[in-house]
N, C-alpha and C positions, 0 to 999 in steps of 0.2 A: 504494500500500500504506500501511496504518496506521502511522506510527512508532511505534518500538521505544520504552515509558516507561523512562527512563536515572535510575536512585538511584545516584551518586557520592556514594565515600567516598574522604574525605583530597584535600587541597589544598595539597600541598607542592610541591616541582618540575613534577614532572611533570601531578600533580594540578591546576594551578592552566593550565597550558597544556590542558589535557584541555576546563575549564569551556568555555573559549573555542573549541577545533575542534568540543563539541557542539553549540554555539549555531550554525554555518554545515553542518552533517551532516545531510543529507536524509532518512535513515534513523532520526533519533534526536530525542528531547525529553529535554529533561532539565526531571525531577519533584522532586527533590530533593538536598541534599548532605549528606553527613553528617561531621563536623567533631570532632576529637580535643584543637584545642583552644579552653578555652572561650571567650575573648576574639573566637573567629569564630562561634559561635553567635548566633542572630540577627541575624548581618547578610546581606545580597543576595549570593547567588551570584557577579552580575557584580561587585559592589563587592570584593569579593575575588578573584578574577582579572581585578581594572584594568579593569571594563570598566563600562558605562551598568546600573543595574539592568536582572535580567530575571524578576522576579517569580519568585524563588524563595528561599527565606528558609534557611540554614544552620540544620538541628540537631545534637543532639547523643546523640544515645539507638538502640538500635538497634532498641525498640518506635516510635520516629518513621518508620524505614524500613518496617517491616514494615506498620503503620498508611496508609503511602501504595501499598501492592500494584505496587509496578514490577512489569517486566517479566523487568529486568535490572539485578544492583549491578555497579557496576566500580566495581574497589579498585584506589589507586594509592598508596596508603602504600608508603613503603619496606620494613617488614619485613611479613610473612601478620600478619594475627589470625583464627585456627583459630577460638575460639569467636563471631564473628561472622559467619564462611563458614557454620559450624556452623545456628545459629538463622536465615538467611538463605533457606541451599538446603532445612532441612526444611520450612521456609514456601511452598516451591514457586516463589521468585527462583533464578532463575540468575547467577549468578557469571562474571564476566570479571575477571580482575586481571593486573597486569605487578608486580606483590611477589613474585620467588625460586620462583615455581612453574612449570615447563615442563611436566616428567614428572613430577615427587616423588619421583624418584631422591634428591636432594640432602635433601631435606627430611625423606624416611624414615630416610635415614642420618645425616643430623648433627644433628637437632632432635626428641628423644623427644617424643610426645606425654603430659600429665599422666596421662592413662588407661593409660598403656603400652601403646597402641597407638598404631600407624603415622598420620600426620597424612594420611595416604592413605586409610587405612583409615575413619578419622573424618569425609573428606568425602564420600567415597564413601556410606556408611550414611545421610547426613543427606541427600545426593541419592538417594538409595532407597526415604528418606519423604517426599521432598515432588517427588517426580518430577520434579528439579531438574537445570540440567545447570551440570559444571564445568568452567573454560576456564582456562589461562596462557600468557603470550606478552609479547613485547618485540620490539626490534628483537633484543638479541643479549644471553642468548639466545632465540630465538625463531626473526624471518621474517628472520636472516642464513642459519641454517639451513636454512627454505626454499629459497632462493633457491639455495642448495650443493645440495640432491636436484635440483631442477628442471634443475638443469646436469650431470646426471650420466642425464639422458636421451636423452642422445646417444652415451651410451659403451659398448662392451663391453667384457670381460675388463678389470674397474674393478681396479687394484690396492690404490690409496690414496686417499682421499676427505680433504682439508683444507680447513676453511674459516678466513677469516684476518681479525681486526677492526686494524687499525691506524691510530690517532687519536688525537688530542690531547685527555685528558678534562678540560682544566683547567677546559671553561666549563660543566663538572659542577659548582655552586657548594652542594656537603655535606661538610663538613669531617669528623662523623662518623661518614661512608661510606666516605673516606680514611685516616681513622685506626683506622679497623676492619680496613683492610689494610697498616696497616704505614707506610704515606708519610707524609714526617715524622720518621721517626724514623733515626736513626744505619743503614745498611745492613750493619754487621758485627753487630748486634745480632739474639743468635741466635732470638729472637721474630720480626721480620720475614717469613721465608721461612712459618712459620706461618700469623701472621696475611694474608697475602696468599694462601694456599691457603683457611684458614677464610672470609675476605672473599670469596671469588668461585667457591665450590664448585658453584655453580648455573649456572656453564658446562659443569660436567660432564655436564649435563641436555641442556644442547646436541647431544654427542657420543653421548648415549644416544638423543635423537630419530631423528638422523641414521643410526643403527644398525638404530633402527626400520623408518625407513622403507627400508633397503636389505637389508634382510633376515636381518643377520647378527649373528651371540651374541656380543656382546664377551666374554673371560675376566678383562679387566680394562680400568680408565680409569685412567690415572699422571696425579701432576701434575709438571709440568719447569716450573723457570724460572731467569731470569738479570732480575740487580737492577741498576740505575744509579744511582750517586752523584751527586747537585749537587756540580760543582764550583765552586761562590760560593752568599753568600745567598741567597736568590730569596722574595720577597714577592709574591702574587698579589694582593693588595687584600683575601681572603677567607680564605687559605692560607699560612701560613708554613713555608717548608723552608729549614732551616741547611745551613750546608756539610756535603758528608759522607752527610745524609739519602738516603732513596729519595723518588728524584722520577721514575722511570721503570720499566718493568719488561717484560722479555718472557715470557712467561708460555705454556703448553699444559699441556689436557689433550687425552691421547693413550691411546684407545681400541686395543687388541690382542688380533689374536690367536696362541696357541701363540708368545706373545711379539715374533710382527711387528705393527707399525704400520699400523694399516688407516683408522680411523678418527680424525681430528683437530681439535681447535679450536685457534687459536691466538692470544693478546690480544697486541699490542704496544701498549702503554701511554706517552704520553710528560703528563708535569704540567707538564715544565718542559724544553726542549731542550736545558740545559745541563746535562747528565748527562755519567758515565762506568760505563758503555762507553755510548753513545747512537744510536739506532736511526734510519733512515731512513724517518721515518713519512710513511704513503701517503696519511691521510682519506678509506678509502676501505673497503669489504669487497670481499674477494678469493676467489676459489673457484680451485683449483688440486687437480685429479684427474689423475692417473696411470694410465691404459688404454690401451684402443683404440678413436677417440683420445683426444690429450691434450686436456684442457680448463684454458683459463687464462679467468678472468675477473675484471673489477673492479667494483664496484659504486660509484659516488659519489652523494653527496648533495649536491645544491646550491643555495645561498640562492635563492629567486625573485628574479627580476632588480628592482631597486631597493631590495631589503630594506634597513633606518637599519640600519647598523650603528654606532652614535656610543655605544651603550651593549653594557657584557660582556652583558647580560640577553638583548639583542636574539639574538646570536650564541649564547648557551645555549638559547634558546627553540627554536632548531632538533635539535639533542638532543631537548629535552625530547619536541616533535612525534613525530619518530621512533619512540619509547619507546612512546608511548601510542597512535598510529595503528595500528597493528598487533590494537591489541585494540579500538579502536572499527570498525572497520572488519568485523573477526570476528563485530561481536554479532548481527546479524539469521540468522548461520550458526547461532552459538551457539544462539540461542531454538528453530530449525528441529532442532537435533540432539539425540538422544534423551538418555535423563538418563544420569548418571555424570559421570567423571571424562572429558574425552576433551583428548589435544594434538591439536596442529599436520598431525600425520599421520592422526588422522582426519574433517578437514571438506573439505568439498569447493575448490575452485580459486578459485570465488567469496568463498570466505572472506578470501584475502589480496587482494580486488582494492579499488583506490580506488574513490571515488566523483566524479562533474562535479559541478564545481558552478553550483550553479540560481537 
């Protein structure tokens, strides 16, 4: 089969591990990148994700993307930008990104759009001119979520559906993506428990997939959590937490209904192990259903046998993968699926599958 032309936009964390698994992905070419800031403009793709040029030159315009006709943009910025999905998908590009969009649950509700309309609304109309289709995903949230329906095919009379991320984010190296939720900062400080709900509302999307695809009307998504103090300094090399600060957090959001608990995600977060009260973290996602029967399961992730670990980057670089496989992987599904907005629950099986490599 032809591969899929690949326009990448943003070269940040994740964006910067993405250049590199396109370049070994059977399925995919990468045509071009497109770049936010301008000091990477005009330079080599691979030169900016460490690697040998590979004859693709960094712009910076988003008549540069549309001028090169991909297939498919994949956006791996940290936050959406609506008005480049916008001019993107009515050009007749499809859209894959891992920025804050599952369902648009999260994004309708805490991020007006300038038109006063729904940022849903907005991408949906722009894939309706240009017969475009729209995609979001990540590991979590995302194909953790998966991976929690798929294990809930064995059950009947499902009482309770939880999925559970528990990991160490420290070799998450964005300071502020941390401080947009609060770490860092004093844990009696009544800002906190806010900004830790405003920073990660886009789990809630999780819960509402998951709801999806099991068929049932949540009345509500709560957010719960519990905060942990550094007890000592703690300097990460990239991150500084004073005594006192949150450096840990356990955190759900908890889908209900007629006010029981049916639906669940739940983050245990550690930055720093020396917290209080402090968590028994797994590095692992866990899927835990309540029926008949009970389903326990874990998911781990683990280095390929010989991975350097002599540098933090190295060991971040597996996060990063995580993050952004999920949505390379989706894109030949993505191009094959009719236009609109669509998640995780509706592409087919193939969508979340790896690929050998050749």
């Amino acid at each position: 089969m032809d591969r899929v032309r690949v326009f990448q936009v943003a070269t940040g964390n994740v964006g910067t591990e993405m250049v590199r698994r396109i370049q070994r992905h059977p399925d995919l070419e990468l045509v071009g990148l497109h770049c936010y800031t301008p000091e990477k403009v005009g330079r080599d793709a691979g030169e900016i994700a460490g690697l040998d040029p590979v004859g693709v030159v960094a712009t910076g315009t988003v008549d540069e993307i549309l001028a090169a006709r991909p297939d498919v943009v994949t956006f791996h910025g940290v936050w959406p930008d609506v008005d480049l999905y916008e001019r993107v998908l009515e050009a007749g590009i499809d859209v894959v990104t891992t920025a804050d969009f599952v369902t648009g649950h999260h994004r309708d509700a805490n991020h007006p759009h300038p038109s006063g309309r729904s940022e849903s609304d907005v991408i949906a109309a722009a894939c309706e001119r240009g017969g475009s289709t729209f995609y979001g995903t990540g590991m979590n949230p995302g194909l953790a979520q998966v991976l929690t329906i798929v294990h809930s095919a064995d059950v009947t009379d499902i009482e309770n559906v939880t999925c559970i991320e528990s990991v160490d984010v420290s070799c998450h190296h964005s300071a502020d993506t941390w401080r947009n939720c609060g770490y860092g900062m004093p844990v009696d400080d009544p800002e906190v428990p806010r900004l830790l709900e405003l920073g990660t509302r886009v789990f809630g999307d999780g819960v509402h997939l998951m709801a999806d695809c099991l068929g049932i009307e949540l009345d509500t998504v709560d957010f719960e959590y519990e905060l942990g103090a550094c007890t000592e300094d703690v300097d990460l090399g990239w991150f500084r937490l004073p005594k006192g600060s949150l450096g840990g957090s356990a955190f759900r959001y908890v889908g209900k209904v007629a006010g029981v608990p049916r639906v669940e995600l739940h983050l245990e977060w550690q930055m720093t192990p020396r917290t209080e009260p402090h968590w028994d973290i797994q590095g692992c996602y866990i899927t835990k259903i309540q029926g008949d029967p009970v389903i326990y399961s874990k998911h781990l992730i683990l280095p390929k046998p010989g991975t350097d670990f002599s540098s933090v980057e190295a060991f971040a670089a597996i996060g990063m993968t995580v993050t952004g496989m999920p949505a390379l992987n989706a894109i030949r599904s993505v191009v094959d699926a009719p236009p609109g907005i669509v998640t995780s629950a509706d592409l087919p099986l193939r969508a979340f599958a790896g690929r050998f490599s050749v």
